[in-house]
C-alpha positions in Angstrom: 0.7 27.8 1.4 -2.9 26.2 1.9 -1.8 22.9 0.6 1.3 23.2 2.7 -0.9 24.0 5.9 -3.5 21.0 5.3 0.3 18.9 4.7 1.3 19.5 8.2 -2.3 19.2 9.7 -3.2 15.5 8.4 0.7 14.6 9.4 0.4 15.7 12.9 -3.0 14.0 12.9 -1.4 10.8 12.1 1.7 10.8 14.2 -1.3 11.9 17.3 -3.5 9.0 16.3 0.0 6.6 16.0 0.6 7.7 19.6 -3.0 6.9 20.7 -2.9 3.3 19.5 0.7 2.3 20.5 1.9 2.4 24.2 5.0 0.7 24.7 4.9 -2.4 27.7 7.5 -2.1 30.9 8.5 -4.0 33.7 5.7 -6.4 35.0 3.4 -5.8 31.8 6.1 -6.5 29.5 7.4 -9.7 30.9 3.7 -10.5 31.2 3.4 -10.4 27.0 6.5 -12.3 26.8 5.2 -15.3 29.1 2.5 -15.4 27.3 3.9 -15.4 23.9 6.2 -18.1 25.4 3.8 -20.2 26.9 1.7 -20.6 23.6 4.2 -20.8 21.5 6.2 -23.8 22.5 2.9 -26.3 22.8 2.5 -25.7 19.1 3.3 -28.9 17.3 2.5 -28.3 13.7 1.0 -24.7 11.8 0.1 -24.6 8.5 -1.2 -21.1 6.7 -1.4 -19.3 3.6 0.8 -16.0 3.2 0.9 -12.9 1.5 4.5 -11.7 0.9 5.0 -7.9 -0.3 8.3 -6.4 -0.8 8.9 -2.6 -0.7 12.2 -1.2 -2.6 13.8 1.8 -3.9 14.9 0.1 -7.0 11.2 -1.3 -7.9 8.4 1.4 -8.8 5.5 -1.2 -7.6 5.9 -3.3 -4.8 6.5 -7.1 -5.7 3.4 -8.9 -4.0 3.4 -12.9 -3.7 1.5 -15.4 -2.1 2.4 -19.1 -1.1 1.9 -21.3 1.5 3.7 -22.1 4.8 4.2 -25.8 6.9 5.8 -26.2 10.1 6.8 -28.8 12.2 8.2 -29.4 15.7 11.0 -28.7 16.0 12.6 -27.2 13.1 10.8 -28.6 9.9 9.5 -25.5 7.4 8.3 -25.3 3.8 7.9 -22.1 2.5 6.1 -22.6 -0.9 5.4 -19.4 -3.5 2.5 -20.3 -5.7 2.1 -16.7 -6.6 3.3 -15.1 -9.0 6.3 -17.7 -9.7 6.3 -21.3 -8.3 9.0 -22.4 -6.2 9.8 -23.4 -2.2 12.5 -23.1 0.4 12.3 -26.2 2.9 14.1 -26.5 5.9 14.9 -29.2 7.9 17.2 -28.3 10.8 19.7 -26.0 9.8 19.6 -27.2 6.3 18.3 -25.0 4.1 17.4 -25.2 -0.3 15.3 -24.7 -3.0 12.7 -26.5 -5.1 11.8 -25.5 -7.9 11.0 -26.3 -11.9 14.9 -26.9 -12.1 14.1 -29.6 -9.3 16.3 -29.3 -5.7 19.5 -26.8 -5.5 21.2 -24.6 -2.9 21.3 -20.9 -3.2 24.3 -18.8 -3.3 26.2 -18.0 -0.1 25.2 -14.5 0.7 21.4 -15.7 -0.4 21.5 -18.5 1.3 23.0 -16.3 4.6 20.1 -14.5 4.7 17.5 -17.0 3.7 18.6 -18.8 7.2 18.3 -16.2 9.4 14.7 -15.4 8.0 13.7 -18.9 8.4 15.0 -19.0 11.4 13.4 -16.0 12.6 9.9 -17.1 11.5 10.5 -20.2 12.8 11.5 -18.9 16.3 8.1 -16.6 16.2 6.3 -20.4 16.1 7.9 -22.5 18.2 9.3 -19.8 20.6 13.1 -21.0 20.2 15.5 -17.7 21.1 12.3 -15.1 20.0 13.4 -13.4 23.2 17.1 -13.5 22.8 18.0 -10.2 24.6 22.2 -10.8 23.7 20.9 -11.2 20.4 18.2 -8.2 19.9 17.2 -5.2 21.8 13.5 -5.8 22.1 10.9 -3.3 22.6 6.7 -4.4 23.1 3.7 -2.3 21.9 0.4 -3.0 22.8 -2.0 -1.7 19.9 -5.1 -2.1 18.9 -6.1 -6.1 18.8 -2.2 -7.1 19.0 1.3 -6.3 20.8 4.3 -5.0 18.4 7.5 -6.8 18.8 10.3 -4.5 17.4 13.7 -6.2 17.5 16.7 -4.7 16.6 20.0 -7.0 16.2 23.1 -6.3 18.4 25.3 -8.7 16.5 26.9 -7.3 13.6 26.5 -9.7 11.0 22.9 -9.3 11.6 22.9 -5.4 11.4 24.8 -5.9 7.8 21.4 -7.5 6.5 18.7 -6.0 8.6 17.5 -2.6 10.6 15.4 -4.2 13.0 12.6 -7.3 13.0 9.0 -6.4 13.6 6.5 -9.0 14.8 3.1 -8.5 15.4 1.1 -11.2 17.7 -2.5 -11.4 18.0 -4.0 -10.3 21.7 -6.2 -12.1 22.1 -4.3 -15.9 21.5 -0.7 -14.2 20.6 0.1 -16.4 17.7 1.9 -14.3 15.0 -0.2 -12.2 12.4 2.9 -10.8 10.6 6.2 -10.1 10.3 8.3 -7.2 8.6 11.6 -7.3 7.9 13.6 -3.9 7.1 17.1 -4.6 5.8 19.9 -2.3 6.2 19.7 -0.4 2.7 15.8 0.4 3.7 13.9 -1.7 1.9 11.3 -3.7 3.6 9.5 -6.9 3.5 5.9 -7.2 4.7 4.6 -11.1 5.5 1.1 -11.2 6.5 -0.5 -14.7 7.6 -3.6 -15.8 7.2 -5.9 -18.9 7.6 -3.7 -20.5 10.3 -4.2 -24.0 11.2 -2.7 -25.1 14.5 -1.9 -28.4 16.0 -0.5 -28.7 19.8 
């Protein structure tokens, strides 16, 4: 019953610090975050970064952590290189997508290659600002926490709710580049990318 007690006491502690940290934006302060997201976003010419990819799944009993690097160009130029643990990269170039690998250049399957789009295209749009505030798209919501603003977005079209829950960005304060993105698909399972070492051109 003690354990049980102590349970519900750190829980409640938890959710009350969560509440604390995370005030969701309205009106004239939200609209403020997303000009300024904007605004930064669409002078940037080039990024490059390292990343740190970890996947979260009911069918895995660790989660699968990788690391690669990432190169952007304006307007719609990506490589999204694993070096970590296996070596392989997805480049972009418009809305062309494939893979290179040790097998050399290839396309993936349709429903991978569905959903490898939309993700590029997502963490593209987070870059260059291109549709990140598509409202007929995505319900938005904005948080401001604790050294950044949380951008939840959850899809209104329905091929976009048969692969994912909802989007979550997370955008530095104080220059509102992105720091990370999570992407929860629709069975639950969850995709954490954090970015680090960012190099910017503009």
């Amino acid at each position: 019953m003690k354990r049980v007690l102590l349970y519900i006491i750190c829980l409640l502690t938890v959710v009350s610090a969560f509440g604390q940290n995370s005030r969701e934006l309205v009106g004239e302060q939200r609209l403020k975050v997303i000009n300024e997201i904007t605004r930064n976003t669409v002078g940037i010419q080039s990024l490059s970064c390292q990343f740190t990819q970890t996947k979260q799944s009911s069918l895995l009993v660790d989660n699968a952590v990788s690391k690669g690097e990432m190169s952007y160009s304006r307007p719609k130029s990506m490589r999204w290189e694993y070096t970590s643990p296996y070596t392989y990269a997805l480049v972009v170039e418009g809305d062309s997508l494939s893979m290179t690998g040790a097998e050399g250049s290839k396309k993936p399957n349709q429903n991978a290659n569905r959903m490898m789009k939309e993700m590029s295209s997502l963490i593209i749009g987070s870059i260059n600002g291109d549709r990140l505030f598509d409202e007929r798209t995505f319900s938005i919501n904005i948080y401001e926490e604790t050294g950044c603003y949380r951008v939840k977005m959850n899809p209104k079209r329905k091929d976009m709710q048969r692969m994912f829950q909802n989007i979550t960005f997370l955008f530095g304060s104080d220059d509102y580049t992105v720091r990370s993105v999570v992407l929860t698909e629709k069975s639950g399972d969850a995709t954490t990318i954090n970015f680090e070492n960012v190099t910017i051109k503009r």
